[in-house]
N, C-alpha and C positions, 0 to 999 in steps of 0.2 A: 504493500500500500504506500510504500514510503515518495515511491515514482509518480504515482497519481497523487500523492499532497504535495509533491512541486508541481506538478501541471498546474494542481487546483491555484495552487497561489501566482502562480504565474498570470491566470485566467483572470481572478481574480484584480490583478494590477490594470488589467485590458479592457475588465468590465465593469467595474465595482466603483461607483462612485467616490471621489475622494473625501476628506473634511471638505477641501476649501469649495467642491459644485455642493455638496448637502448645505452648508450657510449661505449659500449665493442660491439654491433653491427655497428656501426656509424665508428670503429675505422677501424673494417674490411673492411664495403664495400669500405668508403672512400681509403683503401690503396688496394685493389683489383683495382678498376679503374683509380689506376697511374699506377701500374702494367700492366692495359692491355691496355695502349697508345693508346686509340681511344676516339677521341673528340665526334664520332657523337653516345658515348654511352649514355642509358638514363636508369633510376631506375626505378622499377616499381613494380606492384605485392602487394601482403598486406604490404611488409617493407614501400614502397615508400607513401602509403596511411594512415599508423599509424596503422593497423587494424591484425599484428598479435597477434599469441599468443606466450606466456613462449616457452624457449628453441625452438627460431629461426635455422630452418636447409638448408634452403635454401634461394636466394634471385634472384630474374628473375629481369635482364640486358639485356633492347632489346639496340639492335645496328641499329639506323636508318640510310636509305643510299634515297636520294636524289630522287623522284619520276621519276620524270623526264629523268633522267640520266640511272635509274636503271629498271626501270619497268618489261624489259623485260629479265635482267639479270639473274642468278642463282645465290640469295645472300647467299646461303647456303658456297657456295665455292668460293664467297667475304671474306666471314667471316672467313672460316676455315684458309684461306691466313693468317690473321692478325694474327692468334693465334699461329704461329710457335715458337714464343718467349717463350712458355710455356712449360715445359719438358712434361706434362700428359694433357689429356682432352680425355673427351667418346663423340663422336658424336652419336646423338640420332637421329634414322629417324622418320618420321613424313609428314604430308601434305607438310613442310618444313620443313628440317632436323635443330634441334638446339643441343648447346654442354653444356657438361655438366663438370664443376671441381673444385675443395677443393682451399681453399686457406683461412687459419690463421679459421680455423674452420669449413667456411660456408661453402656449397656447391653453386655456383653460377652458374645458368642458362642463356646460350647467345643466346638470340634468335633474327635470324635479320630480317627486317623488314622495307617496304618502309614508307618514311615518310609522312604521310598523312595530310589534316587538316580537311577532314571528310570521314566517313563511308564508301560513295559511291566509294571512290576511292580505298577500299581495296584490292587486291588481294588475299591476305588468311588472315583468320580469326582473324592470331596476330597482324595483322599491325593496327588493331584498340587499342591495349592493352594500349597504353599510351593515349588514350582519355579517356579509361575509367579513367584513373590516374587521368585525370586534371577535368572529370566532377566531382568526388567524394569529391577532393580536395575543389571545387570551395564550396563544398553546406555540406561539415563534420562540425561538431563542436567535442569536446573532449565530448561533452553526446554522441552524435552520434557514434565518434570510440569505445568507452565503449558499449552500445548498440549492436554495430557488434561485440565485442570481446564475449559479454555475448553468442549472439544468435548462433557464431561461437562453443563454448563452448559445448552449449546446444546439438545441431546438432552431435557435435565429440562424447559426451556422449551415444547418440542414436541411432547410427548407421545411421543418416541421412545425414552428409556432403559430399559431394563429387558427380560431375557431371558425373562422369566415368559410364560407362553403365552398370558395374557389384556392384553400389554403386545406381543409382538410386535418388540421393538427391540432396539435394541444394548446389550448388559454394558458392565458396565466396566472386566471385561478386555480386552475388545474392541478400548474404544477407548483403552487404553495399548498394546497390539499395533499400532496404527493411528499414535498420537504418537509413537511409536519409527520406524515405517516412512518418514514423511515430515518427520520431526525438529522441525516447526515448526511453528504454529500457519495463520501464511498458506502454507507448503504444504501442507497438509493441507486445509485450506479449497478451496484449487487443484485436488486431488487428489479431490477428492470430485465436483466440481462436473464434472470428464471422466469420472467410472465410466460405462463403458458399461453393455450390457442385461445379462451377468452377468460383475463383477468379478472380477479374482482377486490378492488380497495374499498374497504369499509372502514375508514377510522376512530370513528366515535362507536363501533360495533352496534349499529342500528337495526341489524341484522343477529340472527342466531347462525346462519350458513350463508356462504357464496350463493346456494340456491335460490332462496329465500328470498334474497336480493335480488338477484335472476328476474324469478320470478313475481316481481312486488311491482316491475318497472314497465312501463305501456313496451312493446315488440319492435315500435318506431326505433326507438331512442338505446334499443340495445346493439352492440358493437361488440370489437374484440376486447378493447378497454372497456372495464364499466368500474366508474368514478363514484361512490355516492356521496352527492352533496351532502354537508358534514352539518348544514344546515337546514335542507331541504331533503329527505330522506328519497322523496319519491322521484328525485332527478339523477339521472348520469350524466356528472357535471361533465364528461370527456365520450358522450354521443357525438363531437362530430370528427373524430380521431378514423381515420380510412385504413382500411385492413393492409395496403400499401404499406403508408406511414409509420403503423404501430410494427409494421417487420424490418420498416428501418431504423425506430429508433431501439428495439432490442438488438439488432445489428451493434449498431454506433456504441450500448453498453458494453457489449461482448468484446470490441475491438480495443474500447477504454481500458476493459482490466486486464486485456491481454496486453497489450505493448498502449499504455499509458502517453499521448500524444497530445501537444498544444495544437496540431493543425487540423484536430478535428473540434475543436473552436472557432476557428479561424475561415469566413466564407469562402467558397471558393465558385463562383461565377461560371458558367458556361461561356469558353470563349468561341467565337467565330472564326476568328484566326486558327488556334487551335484545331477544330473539328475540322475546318475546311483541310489541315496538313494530315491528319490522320485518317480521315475518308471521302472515298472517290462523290458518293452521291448525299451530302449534305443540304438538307432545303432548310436557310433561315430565315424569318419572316419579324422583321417590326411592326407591331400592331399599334396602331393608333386609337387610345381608349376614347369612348364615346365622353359627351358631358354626362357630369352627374356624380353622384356618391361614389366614390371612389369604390367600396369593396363592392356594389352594385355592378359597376362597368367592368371590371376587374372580372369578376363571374363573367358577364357574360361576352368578354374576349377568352377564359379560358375556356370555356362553353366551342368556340371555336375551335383551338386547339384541337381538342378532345373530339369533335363532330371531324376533322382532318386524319385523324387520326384512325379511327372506326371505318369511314368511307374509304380509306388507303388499303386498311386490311383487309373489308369486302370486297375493292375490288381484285385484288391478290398481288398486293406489294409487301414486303416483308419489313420490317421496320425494324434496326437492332438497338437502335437508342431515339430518345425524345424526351421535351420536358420545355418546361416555361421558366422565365424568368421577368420579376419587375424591373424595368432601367430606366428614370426618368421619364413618368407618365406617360411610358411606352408597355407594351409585354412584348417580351422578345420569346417566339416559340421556333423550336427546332428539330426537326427530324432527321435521324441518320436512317437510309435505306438501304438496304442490299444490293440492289441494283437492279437493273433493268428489267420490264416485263418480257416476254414474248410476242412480238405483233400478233399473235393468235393464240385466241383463250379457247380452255379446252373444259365444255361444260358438263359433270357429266351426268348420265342417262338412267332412265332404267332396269335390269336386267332383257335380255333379249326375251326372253321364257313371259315375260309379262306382256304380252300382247298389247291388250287396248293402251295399258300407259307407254307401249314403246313405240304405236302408231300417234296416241300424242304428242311423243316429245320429236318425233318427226316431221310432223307438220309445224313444228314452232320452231328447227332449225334446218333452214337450207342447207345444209355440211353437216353429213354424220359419219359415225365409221364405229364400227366394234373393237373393242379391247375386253379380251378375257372375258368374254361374255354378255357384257354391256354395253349399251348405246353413249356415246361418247359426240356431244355438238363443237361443231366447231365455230367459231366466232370471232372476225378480225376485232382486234382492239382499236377504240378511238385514242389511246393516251396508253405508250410505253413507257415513258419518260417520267420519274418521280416526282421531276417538279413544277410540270404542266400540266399532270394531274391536280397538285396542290393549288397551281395557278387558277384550276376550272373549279375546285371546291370556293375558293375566294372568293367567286365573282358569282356564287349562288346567293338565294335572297335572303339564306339561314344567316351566312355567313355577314354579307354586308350588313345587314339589320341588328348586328351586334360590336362593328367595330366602325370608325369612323374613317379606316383607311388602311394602307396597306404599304410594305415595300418588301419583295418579295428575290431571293440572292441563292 
């Protein structure tokens, strides 16, 4: 373990906030919330829990309003009332709209929200966000928040963080529910690297069995990870983790405690340069994101992706690598192919012995011929060529109606 607690500190020096940004973030928030003259604001978010990382850009400020009082109100436009004192703010919509604005650096997110004192009483999904605040708080140590920073780290390196539907990974509530469960940074690492085929973390033992738990949770929302929210019993805080993801990040543990490495911290970018010298039929494609909510448009350019992707393989090109990346409100998506089709696809048939379906698949191809038995079509291809096919998925109506553009190499 001695190997992996220099990595960890090393990681640590790369990710871990120092004194001097924790006082220079302390100085903001604290003078953000005289500026915005409401008492019933409250901190929240990884700032409020100890658990971000280096160069802090944002900080979530729920503004809680009274259950009782409010329940049935529209606190959306409670809130936006108070914030008139403010020259700028973007209001974001949402299940419930929250605002979003700059102030001495950060960006600070106002999201309001009844004030609860447990789960059941939620309304929508944020009014629980400051329980998560105080379970975390209750049961962190500073092994603990180093732990989340590390695991946070690791995730952002790999493309695995984020619960957004076009990220597929782990929050990071998630993985402080995770740094609490196994208190450490190399047990956690430990613990990851034996998840079987579907985990089950129970922390607060809300459960009598894995099963139990299994079985307690709607069919939707179950995965290969199941998370139970340590506050919310009847949720898998880590439903939107992809059976993908969850084999790479037991991977990524395995490879940690075997030869203990800083470069599996350390992002490492898909280059273009690169792929293009290592393979012959490379297609890479800068997507131009539509307007709008960022992890909105973000979907549905990856949505592309993944639709180029399906329609490559049905038509029968073999694909040995792919994958997306964000680069300055672009996605850069990239396919390696095997190479080239055949000008002539070869469909096949029936068995001969089946009469009437072998006179039907004869009338629906002009070119047939038998092999070992079976009726076998034959069919010139419009598109051998990897990345003219790609070129003809782009300019479909799926595709344009989700990106704003195109450049295609």
């Amino acid at each position: 373990m001695d190997a992996l607690r220099k990595v960890m500190k090393a990681v640590l020096k790369l990710y871990a906030p120092d004194e001097t940004e924790r006082k220079k973030a302390k100085l903001s928030v604290e003078s953000f919330l005289k500026a915005l003259k409401l008492k019933n604001a409250f901190v929240g978010g990884s700032y409020a829990k100890g658990t971000w990382t280096k160069n802090l850009s944002d900080v979530d400020v729920f503004i809680r309003y009274d259950f009782e009082r409010f329940k049935e109100r529209e606190l959306s436009e409670l809130l936006k009332a108070s914030l008139k004192h403010f020259k700028e703010f973007e209001q974001v919509h949402g299940s419930r709209d929250y605002f979003r604005l700059k102030h001495k650096g950060l960006w600070f997110e106002l999201v309001p929200i009844l004030n609860i004192s447990k789960a059941s009483m939620a309304k929508n999904i944020t009014d629980i966000s400051p329980l998560h605040v105080k379970w975390f708080n209750s049961r962190a140590t500073k092994q603990v928040r180093e732990a989340v920073i590390l695991l946070k780290s690791l995730l952002k390196a790999n493309a695995i963080y984020g619960a957004e539907s076009f990220r597929e990974g782990i929050s990071g509530y998630v993985c402080e529910i995770l740094g609490v469960h196994y208190n450490s940074f190399p047990e956690l690492v430990k613990g990851i690297a034996s998840w079987k085929e579907q985990e089950v973390i129970d922390t607060e033992n809300r459960f009598n069995t894995a099963q139990e738990a299994i079985y307690s949770l709607n069919a939707s929302k179950l995965g290969p990870l199941i998370v139970i929210d340590p506050v919310q019993a009847s949720r898998n805080a880590a439903a939107a983790l992809s059976a993908k993801n969850y084999k790479s990040l037991i991977k990524l543990a395995k490879e940690l405690l075997r030869t203990p490495q800083e470069r599996l911290f350390i992002p490492n970018p898909a280059s273009e340069k690169k792929l293009k010298a290592e393979h012959d039929f490379l297609v890479w494609i800068e997507m131009e994101l539509l307007e709008g909510k960022q992890d909105i448009v973000i979907t549905k350019a990856v949505k592309v992706h993944k639709y180029i992707e399906k329609e490559s393989i049905d038509y029968g090109f073999r694909i040995m690598d792919q994958g997306w990346q964000q680069n300055q409100g672009r996605l850069e998506s990239y396919f390696v192919f095997e190479g080239r089709l055949e000008a002539q696809a070869e469909l096949i048939g029936p068995p001969m012995h089946l009469k009437q379906h072998a006179s039907e698949f004869k009338k629906k191809h002009k070119r047939v011929v038998v092999k070992a038995g079976r009726l076998i079509g034959l069919e010139k291809r419009r598109f051998t060529e990897p990345k003219s096919y790609v070129e003809y998925l782009l300019k479909t109506t799926y595709a344009k109606s989700r990106i704003k553009g195109y450049c295609i190499r």
